[in-house]
C-alpha positions as CSV (number, residue, x, y, z in Angstrom):
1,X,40.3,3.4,-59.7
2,X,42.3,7.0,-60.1
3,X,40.8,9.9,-58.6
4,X,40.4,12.4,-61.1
5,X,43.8,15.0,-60.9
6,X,41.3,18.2,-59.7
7,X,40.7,16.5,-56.8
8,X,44.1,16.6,-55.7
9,X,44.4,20.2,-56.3
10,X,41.4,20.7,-54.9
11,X,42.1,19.2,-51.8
12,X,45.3,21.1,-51.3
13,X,43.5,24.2,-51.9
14,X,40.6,23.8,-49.5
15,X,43.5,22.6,-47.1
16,X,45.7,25.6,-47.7
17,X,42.3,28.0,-47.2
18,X,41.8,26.2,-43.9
19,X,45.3,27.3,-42.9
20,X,45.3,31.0,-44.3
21,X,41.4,31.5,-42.6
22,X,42.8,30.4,-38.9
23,X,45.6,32.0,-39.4
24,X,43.4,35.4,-40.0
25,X,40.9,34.2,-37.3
26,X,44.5,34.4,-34.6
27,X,45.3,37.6,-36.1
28,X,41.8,39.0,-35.7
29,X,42.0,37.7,-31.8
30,X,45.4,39.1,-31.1
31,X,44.6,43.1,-32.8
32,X,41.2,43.1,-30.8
33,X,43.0,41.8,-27.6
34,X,46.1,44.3,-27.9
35,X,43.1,47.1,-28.3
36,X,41.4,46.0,-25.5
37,X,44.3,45.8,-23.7
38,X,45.4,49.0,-24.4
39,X,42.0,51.0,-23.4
40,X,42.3,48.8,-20.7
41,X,45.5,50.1,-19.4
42,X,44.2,53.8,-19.8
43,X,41.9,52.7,-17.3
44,X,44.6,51.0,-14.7
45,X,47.9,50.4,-14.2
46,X,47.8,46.8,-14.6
47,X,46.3,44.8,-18.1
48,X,44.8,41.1,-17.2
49,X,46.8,38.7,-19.1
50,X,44.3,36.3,-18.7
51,X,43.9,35.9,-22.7
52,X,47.3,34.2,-23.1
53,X,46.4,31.0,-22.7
54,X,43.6,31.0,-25.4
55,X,46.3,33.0,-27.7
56,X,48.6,29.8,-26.8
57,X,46.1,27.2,-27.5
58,X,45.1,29.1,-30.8
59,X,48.5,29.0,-31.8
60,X,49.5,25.8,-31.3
61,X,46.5,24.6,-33.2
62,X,47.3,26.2,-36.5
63,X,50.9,24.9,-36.1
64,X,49.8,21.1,-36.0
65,X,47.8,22.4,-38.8
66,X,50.4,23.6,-41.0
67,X,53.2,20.9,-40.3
68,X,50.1,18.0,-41.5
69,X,49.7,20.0,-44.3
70,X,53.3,20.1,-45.4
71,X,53.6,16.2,-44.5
């Protein structure tokens, strides 16, 4: 049985949405950390750069993402 040619489409658009939304969500977590970060350093001399690894993870994630969609 043939799937219906929409569906197709459809899946590459619900696939491609994924990609743009986490890519907004990583965007959206790097701005807020640089702000934080920078009211931070008003305060001390020193910024905590203990939000690296979850930028890292984040990142890494919506690479894996991208290359399976473009497989």
């Amino acid at each position: 049985m043939m799937l219906p040619p929409t569906s197709g489409r459809k899946a590459v658009r619900l696939r491609t949405a994924s990609a743009i939304t986490s890519l907004s969500e990583i965007y959206g977590f790097l701005i807020s950390t640089w702000i934080g970060t920078q009211t931070h350093q008003k305060k001390t001399l020193a910024a905590p750069a203990t939000w690296m690894n979850d930028f890292r993870v984040k990142m890494v994630a919506l690479a894996d993402q991208i290359q399976a969609a473009n497989r």
